[in-house]
KOLKEVO-347967 format. One record per residue: residue number from 1; residue in one letter; z, y, x of N, C-alpha, C in turn. Coordinates in steps of 0.001 Angstrom, whole numbers, plus 500000, padded with zeros to 6 digits. Layout:
// KOLKEVO-347967
REC    n  res     n_Z     n_Y     n_X    ca_Z    ca_Y    ca_X     c_Z     c_Y     c_X
REC  NUM    a       Z       Y       X       Z       Y       X       Z       Y       X
...
This chain:
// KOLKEVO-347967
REC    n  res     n_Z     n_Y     n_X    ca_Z    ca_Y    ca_X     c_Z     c_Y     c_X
REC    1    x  434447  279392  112867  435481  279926  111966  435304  279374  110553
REC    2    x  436289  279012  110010  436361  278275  108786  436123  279845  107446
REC    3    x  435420  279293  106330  435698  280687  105324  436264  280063  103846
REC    4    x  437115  280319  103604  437798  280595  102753  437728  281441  101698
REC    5    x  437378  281621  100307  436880  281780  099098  438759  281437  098299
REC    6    x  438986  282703  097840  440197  282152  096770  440047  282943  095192
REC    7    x  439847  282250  094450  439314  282887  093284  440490  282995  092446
REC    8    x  440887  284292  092324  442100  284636  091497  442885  285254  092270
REC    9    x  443489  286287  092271  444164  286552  093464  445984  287256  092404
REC   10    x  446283  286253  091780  447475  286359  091517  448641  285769  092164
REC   11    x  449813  285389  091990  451164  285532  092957  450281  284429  093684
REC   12    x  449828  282875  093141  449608  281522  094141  448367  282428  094283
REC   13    x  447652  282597  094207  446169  283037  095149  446395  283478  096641
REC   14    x  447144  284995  096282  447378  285937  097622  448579  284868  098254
REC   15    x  449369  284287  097598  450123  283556  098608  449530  282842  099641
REC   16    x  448511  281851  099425  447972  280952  099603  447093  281580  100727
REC   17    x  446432  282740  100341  445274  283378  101386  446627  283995  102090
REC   18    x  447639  284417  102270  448091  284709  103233  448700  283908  104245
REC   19    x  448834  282599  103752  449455  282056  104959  448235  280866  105227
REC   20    x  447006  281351  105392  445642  280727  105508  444788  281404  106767
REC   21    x  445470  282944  106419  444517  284063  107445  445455  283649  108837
REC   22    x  444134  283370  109757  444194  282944  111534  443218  283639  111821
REC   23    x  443335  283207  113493  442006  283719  114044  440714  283075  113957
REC   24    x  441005  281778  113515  440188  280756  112622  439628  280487  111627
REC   25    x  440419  281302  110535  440360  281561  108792  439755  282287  108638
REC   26    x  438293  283069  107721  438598  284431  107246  438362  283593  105778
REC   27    x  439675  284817  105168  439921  284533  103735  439314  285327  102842
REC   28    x  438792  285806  101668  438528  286303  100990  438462  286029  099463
REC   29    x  439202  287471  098502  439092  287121  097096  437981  287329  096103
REC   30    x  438254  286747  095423  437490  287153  094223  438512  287301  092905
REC   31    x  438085  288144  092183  439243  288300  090923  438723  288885  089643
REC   32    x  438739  288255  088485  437899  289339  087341  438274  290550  087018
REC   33    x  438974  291019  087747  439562  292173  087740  439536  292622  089677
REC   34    x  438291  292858  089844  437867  293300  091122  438598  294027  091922
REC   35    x  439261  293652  093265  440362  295290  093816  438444  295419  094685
REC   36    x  439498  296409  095668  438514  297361  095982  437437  296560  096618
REC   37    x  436491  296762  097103  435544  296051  098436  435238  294984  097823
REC   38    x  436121  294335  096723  435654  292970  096401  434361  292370  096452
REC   39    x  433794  291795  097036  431943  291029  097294  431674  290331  096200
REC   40    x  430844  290484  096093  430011  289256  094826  430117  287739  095238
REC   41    x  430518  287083  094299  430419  285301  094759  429368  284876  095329
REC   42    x  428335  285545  094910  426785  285160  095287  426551  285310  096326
REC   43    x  427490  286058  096929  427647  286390  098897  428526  285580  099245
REC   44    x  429593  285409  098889  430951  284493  098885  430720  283208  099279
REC   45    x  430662  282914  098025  430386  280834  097931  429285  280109  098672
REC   46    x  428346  280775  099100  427634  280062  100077  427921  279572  101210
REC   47    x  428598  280951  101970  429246  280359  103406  430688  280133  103535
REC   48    x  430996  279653  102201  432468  279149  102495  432618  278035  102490
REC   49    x  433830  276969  103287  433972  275659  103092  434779  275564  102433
REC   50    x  435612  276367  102057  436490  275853  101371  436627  277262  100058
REC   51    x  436898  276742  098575  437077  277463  097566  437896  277418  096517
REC   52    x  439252  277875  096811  440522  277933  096000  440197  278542  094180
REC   53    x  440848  277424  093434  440783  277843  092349  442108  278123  091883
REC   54    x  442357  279212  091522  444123  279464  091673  444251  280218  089961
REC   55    x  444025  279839  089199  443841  280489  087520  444346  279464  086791
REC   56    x  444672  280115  085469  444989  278382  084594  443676  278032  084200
REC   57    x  443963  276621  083795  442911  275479  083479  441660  276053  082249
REC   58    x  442058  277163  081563  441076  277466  080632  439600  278101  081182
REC   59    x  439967  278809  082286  438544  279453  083340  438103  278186  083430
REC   60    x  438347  277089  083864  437907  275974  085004  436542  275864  084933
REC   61    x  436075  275302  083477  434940  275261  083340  433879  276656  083337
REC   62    x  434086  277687  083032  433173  278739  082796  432835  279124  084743
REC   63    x  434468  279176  085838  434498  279305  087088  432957  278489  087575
REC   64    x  433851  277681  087530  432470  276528  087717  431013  276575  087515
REC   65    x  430476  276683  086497  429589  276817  086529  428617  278149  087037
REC   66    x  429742  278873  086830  429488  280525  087638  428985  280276  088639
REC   67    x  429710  279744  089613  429543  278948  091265  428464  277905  091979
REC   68    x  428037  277064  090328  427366  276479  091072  425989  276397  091771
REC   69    x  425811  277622  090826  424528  277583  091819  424158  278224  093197
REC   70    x  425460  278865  093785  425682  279117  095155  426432  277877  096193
REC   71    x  426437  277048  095586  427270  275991  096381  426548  275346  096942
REC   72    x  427123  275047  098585  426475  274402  099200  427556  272525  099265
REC   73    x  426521  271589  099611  427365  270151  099401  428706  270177  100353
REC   74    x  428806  271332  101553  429811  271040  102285  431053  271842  101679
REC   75    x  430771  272613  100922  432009  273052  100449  432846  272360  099643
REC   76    x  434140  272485  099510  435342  271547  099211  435915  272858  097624
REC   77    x  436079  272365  096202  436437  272904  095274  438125  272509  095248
REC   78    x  439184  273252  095707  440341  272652  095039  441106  273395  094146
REC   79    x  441536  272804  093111  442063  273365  092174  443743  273355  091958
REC   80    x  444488  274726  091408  445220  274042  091745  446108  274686  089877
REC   81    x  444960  274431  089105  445370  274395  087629  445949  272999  087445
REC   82    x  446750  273437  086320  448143  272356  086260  447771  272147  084470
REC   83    x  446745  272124  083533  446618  271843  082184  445652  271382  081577
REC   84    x  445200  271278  080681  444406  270790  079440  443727  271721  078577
REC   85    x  441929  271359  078975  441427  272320  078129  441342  272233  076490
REC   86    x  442129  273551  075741  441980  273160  074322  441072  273089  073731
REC   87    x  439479  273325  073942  438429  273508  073091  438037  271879  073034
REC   88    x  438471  271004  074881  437523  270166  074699  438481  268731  074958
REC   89    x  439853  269062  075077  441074  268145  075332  440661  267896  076380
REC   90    x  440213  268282  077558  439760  267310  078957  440402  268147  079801
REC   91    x  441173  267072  080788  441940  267487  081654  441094  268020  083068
REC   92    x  441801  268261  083566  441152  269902  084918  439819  268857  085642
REC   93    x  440348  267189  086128  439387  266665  087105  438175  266547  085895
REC   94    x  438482  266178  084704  437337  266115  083801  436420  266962  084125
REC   95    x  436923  267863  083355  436426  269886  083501  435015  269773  084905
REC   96    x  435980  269590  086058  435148  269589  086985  434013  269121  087697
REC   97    x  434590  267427  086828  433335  266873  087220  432088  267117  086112
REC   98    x  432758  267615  085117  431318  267670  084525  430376  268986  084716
REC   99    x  431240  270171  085123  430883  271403  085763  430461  271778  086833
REC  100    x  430441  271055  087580  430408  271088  089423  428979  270779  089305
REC  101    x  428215  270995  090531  426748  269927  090848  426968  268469  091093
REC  102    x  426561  267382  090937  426812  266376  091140  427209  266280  092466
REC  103    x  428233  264826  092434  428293  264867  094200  429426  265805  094557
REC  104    x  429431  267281  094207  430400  267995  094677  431605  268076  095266
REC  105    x  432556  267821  096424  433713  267416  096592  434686  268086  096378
REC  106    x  435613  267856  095464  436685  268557  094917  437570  267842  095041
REC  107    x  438866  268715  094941  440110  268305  094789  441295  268858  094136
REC  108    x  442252  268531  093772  443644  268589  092741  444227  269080  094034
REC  109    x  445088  270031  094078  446210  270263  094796  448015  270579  093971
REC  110    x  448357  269527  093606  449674  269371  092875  450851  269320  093856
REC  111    x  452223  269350  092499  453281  269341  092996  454049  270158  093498
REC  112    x  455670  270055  094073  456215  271987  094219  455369  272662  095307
REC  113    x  455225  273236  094489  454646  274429  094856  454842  276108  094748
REC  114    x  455747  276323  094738  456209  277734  093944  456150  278846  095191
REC  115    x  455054  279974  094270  454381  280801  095780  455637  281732  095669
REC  116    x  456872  281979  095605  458302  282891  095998  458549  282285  096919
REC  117    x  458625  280572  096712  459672  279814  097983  458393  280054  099378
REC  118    x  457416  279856  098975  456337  279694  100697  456191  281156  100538
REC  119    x  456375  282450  099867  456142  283524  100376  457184  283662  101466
REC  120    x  458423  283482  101351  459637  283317  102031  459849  282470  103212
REC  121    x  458304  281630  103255  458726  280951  104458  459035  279516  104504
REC  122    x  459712  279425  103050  460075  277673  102793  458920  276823  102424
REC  123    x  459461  275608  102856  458770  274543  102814  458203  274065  101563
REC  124    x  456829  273534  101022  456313  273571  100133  455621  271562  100310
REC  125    x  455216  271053  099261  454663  269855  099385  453647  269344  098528
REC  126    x  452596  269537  098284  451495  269241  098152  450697  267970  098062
REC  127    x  450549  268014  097049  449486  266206  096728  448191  266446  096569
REC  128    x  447838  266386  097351  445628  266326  097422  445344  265285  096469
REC  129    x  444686  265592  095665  444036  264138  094565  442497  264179  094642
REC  130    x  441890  263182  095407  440211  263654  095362  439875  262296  095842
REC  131    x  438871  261746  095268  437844  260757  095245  437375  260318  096725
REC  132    x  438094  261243  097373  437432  261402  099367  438652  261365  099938
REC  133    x  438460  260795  100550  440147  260681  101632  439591  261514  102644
REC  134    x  438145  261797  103148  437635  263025  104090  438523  264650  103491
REC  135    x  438150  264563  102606  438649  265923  101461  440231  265809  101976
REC  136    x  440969  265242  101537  442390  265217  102638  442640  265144  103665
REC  137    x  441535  264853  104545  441871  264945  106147  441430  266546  106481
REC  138    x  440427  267282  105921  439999  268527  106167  441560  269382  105450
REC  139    x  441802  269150  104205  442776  270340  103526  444108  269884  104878
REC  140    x  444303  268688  105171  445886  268579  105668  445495  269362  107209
REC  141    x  444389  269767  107794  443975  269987  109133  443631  271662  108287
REC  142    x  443540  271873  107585  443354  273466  107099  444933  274008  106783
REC  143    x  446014  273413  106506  447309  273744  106755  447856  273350  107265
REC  144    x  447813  272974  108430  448334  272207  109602  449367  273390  109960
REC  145    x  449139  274132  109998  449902  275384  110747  450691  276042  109977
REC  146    x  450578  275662  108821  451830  276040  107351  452667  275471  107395
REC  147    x  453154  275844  106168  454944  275591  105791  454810  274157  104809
REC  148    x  452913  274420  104012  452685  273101  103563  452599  271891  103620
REC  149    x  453281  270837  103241  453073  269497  103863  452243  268639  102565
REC  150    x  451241  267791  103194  450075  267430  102519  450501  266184  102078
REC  151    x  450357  265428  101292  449945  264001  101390  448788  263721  100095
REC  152    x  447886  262276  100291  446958  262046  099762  446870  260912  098338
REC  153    x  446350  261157  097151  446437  260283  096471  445153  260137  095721
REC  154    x  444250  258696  095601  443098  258683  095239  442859  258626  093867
REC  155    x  445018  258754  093086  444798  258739  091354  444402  260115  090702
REC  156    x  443269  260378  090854  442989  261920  090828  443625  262037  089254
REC  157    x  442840  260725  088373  443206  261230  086652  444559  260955  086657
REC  158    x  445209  259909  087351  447154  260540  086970  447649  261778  088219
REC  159    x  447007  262234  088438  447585  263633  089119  447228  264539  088383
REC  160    x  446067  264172  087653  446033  265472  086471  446903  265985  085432
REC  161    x  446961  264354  085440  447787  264116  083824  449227  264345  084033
REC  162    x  449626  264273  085407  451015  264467  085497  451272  266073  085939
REC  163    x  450540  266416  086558  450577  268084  086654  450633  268790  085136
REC  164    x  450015  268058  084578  449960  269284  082665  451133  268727  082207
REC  165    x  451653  267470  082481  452445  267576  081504  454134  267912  081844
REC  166    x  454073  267358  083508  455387  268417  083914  455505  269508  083375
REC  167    x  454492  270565  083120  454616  272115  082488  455307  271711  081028
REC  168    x  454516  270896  080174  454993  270710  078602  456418  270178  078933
REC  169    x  457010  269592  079920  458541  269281  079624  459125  269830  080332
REC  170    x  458943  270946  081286  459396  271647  081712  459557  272941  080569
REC  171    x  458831  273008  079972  458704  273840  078625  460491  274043  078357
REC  172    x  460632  272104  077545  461585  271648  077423  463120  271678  077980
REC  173    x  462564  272019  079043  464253  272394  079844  464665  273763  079712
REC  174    x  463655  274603  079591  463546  276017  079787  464738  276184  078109
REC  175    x  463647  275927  077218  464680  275600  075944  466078  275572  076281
REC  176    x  465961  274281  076781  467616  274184  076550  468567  274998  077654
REC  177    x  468025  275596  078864  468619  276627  079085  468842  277948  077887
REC  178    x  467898  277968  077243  468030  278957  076593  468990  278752  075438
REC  179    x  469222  277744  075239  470337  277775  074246  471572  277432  074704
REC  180    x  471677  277506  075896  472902  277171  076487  473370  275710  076300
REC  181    x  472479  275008  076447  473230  273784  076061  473866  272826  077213
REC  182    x  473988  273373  078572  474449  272761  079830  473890  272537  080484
REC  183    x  474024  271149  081632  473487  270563  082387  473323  269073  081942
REC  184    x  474688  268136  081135  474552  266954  080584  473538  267266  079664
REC  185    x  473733  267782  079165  472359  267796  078135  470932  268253  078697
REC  186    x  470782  268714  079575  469584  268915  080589  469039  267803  081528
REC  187    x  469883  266940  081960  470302  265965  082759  469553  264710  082130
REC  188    x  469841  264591  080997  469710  263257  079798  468205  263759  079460
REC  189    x  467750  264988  079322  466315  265400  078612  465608  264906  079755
REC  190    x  466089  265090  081041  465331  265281  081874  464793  263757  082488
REC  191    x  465818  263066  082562  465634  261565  082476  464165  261255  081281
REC  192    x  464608  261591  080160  463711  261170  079062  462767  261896  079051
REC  193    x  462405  262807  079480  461378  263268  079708  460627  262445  080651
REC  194    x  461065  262145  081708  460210  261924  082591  459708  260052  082058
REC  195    x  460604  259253  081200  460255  258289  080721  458856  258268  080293
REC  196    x  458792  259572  079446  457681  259779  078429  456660  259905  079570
REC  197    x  456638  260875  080758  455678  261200  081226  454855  260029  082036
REC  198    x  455900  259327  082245  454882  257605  082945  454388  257419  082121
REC  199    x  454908  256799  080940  454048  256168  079758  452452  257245  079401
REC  200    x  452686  257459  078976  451271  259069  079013  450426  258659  079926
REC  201    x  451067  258843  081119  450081  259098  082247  449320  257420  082495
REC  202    x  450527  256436  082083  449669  255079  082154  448904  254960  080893
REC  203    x  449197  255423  080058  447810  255236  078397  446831  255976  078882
REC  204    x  446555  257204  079444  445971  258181  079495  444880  257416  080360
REC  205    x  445097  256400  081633  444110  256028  082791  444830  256467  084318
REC  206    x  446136  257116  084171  446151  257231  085510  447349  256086  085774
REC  207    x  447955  255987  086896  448825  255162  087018  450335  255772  086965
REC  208    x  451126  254522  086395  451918  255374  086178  452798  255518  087277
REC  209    x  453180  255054  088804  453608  255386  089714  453166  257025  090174
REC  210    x  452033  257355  089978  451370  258635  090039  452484  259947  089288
REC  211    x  452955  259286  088208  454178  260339  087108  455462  260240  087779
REC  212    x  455832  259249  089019  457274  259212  089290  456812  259907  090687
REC  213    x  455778  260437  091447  455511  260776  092568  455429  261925  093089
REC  214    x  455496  262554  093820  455908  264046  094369  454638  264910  093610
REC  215    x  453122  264628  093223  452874  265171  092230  453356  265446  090590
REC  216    x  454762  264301  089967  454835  264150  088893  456241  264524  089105
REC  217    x  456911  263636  089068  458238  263719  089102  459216  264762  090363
REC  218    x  458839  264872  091307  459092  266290  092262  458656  267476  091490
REC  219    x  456968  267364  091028  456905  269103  090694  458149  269266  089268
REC  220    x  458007  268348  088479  458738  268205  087230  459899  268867  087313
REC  221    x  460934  268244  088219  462482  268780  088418  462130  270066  088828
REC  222    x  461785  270590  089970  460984  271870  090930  461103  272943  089740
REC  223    x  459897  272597  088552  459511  273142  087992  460949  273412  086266
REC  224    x  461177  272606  086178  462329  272269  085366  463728  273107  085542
REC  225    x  463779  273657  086720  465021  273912  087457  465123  275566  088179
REC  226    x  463622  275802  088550  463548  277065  088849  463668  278094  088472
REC  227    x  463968  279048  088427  464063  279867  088088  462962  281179  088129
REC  228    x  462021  280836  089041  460801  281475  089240  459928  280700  088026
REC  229    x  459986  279485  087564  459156  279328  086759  458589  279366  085524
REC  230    x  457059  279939  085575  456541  280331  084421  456762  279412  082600
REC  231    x  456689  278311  082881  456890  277509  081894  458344  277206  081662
REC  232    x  459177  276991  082421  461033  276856  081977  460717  278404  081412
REC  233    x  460597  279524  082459  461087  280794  081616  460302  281181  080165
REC  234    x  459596  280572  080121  458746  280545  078634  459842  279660  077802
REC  235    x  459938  279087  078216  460831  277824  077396  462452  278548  077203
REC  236    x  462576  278768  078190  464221  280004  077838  464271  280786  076716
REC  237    x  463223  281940  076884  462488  282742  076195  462817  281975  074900
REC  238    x  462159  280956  074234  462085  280144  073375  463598  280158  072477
REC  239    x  464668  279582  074160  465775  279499  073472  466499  280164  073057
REC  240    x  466375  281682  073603  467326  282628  073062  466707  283038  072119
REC  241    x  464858  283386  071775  464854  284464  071016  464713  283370  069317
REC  242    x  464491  282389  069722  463408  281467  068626  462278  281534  068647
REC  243    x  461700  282044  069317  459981  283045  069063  459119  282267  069864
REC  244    x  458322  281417  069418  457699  280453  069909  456600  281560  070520
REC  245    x  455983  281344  071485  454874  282149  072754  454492  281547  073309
REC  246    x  452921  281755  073698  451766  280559  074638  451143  281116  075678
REC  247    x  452346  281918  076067  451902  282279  077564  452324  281358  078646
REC  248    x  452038  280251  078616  452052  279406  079751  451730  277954  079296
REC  249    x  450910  277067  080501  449881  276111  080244  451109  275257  079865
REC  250    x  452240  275044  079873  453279  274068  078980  453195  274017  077566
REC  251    x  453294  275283  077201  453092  275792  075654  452065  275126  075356
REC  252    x  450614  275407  075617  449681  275582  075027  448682  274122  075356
REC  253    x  449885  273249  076136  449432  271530  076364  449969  270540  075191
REC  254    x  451246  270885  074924  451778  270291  073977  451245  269935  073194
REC  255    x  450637  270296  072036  449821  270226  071253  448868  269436  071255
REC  256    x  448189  269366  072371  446939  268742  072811  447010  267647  072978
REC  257    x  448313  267595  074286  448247  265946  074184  448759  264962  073202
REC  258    x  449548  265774  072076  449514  265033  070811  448086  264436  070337
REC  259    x  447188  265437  070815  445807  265016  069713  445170  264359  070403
REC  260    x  445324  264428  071865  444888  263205  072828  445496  261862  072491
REC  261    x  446730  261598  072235  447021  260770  072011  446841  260025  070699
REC  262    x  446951  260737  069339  447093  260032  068306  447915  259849  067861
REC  263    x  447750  258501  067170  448953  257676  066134  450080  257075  067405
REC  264    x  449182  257116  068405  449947  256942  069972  451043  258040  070293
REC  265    x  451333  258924  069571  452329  259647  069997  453562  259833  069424
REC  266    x  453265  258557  068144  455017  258417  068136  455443  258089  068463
REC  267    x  455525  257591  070040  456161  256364  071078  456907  257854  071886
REC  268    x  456483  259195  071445  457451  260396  072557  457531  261517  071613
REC  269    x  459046  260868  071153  459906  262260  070200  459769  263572  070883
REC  270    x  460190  263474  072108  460448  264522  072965  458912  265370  073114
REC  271    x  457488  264848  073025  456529  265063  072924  456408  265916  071529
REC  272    x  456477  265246  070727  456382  265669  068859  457330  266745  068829
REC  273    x  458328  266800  069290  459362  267770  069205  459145  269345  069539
REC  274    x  458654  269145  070806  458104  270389  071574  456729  270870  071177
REC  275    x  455671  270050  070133  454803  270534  069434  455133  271096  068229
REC  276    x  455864  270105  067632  456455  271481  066410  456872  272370  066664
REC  277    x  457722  272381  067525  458764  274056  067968  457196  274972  068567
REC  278    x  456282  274548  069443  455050  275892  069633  454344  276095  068539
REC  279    x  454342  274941  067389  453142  275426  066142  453706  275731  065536
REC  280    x  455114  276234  065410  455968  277123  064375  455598  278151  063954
REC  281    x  455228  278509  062994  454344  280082  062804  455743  281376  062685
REC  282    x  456773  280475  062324  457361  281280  062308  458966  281275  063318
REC  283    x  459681  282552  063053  461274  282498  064040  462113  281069  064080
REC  284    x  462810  280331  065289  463805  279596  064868  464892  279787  065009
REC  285    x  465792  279570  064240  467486  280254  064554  467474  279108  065781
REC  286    x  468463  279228  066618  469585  278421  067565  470025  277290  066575
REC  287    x  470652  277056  065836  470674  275927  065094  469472  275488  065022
REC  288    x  468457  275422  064344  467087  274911  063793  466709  274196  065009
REC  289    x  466647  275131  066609  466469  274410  067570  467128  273129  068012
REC  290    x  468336  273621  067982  469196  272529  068384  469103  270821  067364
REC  291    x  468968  271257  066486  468717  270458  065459  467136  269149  065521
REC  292    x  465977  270392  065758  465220  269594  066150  464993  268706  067391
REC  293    x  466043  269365  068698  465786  268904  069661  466500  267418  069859
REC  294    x  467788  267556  069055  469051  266749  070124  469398  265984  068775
REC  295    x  468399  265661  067417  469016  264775  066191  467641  263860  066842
């Protein structure tokens, strides 16, 4: 019997452990906010092969190191944080490899993914990013029997880079729902957005086919378009009230990858744009927005 470890047990956690539990699976959570029976990791992580990281990217590192000293080499770490840590600008595979025990096999699990549509049953698609093409033959044979469909990519650093930053321009769409500004005008951002996000992801080290690929450009629209999602509805939020808020890893990337980038980031208005509007200390009217977005 396979064991299963899912750390976090919010909407993607319990989604994830529920359509995991077989007569094959046993699943179990962990959560910093303990429900009942909850076990100690220190019982947990030893005999599990597999260990879901389902939190945003700011735990990654502290998770980690929590863990490692119960880890055994056969267990598989996948993550399926989508951002950029602000203390240290290093993106999630960074985080991990420097947190993990050496050697450790981990993996990125990107792309649509939205735990409403697979609570429901629908079809979901998934990009494994890990240094091991073994690591993708075990996860695609661990949801074999799901709604998930797997595929493998060995650009782990542009699957990173394209997972954080779909959220920051998905940010962007959310906006302009919120100000009502259509679909042509959603349509055209969305194009240019995704311009920006190759370029990035090829300065950054990953490739930039990796930003047009069902990790980049699928979760992007997915995420851009939904209505379940955390970062557009942050970004809505945005447009009706003016009230800039960093409750979601879009918000709170923006910024960053400005400072990742540099003098390198005046090559993406659309980048600079969406960092001023979150470091606004203060309200923006609907004009002010519109103004900064679309001059």
């Amino acid at each position: 019997m396979l064991k299963i470890t899912i750390v976090g047990a919010g909407a993607i956690g319990q989604t994830i452990g529920k359509i995991l539990v077989s007569p094959s699976h046993k699943v179990e959570f962990w959560d910093k906010k303990p429900a009942k029976n909850q076990k100690a990791l220190e019982k947990t992580v030893p005999k599990s092969d597999f260990i879901f990281f389902c939190f945003p990217s700011s735990g990654i590192a502290e998770t980690a190191k929590l863990i490692g000293p119960y880890l055994t080499k056969k267990t598989i770490i996948i993550s399926l944080a989508k951002g950029i840590s602000q203390n240290h600008l290093k993106t999630v595979d960074e985080i991990l490899e420097k947190n993990l025990p050496k050697n450790q096999p981990f993996a990125l699990l990107a792309g649509p993914f939205l735990a409403e549509e697979i609570k429901n049953g629908l079809p979901a698609f998934g990009v494994v990013a890990s240094k091991k093409r073994l690591v993708f033959q075990k996860m695609k044979k661990l949801f074999a029997k799901t709604s998930i469909r797997l595929e493998y990519s060995s650009d782990v650093r542009g699957v990173a880079l394209s997972a954080s930053l779909k959220n920051v321009y998905a940010l962007l769409l959310g906006i302009i729902d919120g100000l009502g500004l259509g679909l042509n005008t959603k349509g055209f951002l969305t194009a240019k957005a995704a311009e920006e996000m190759e370029e990035i992801v090829k300065i950054l080290g990953g490739h930039h086919e990796t930003a047009m690929s069902t990790a980049g450009l699928g979760d992007f629209i997915t995420t851009g378009f939904s209505p379940h999602s955390r970062n557009r509805g942050v970004g809505e939020t945005i447009g009706k009230t003016g009230k800039p808020t960093g409750k979601s890893e879009g918000f709170r990337s923006a910024s960053i990858f400005v400072k990742i980038l540099g003098k390198r980031s005046k090559k993406f208005p659309l980048l600079l744009k969406l960092a001023k509007i979150n470091s606004s200390a203060k309200k923006l009217s609907k004009p002010a927005l519109k103004k900064i977005l679309l001059n």
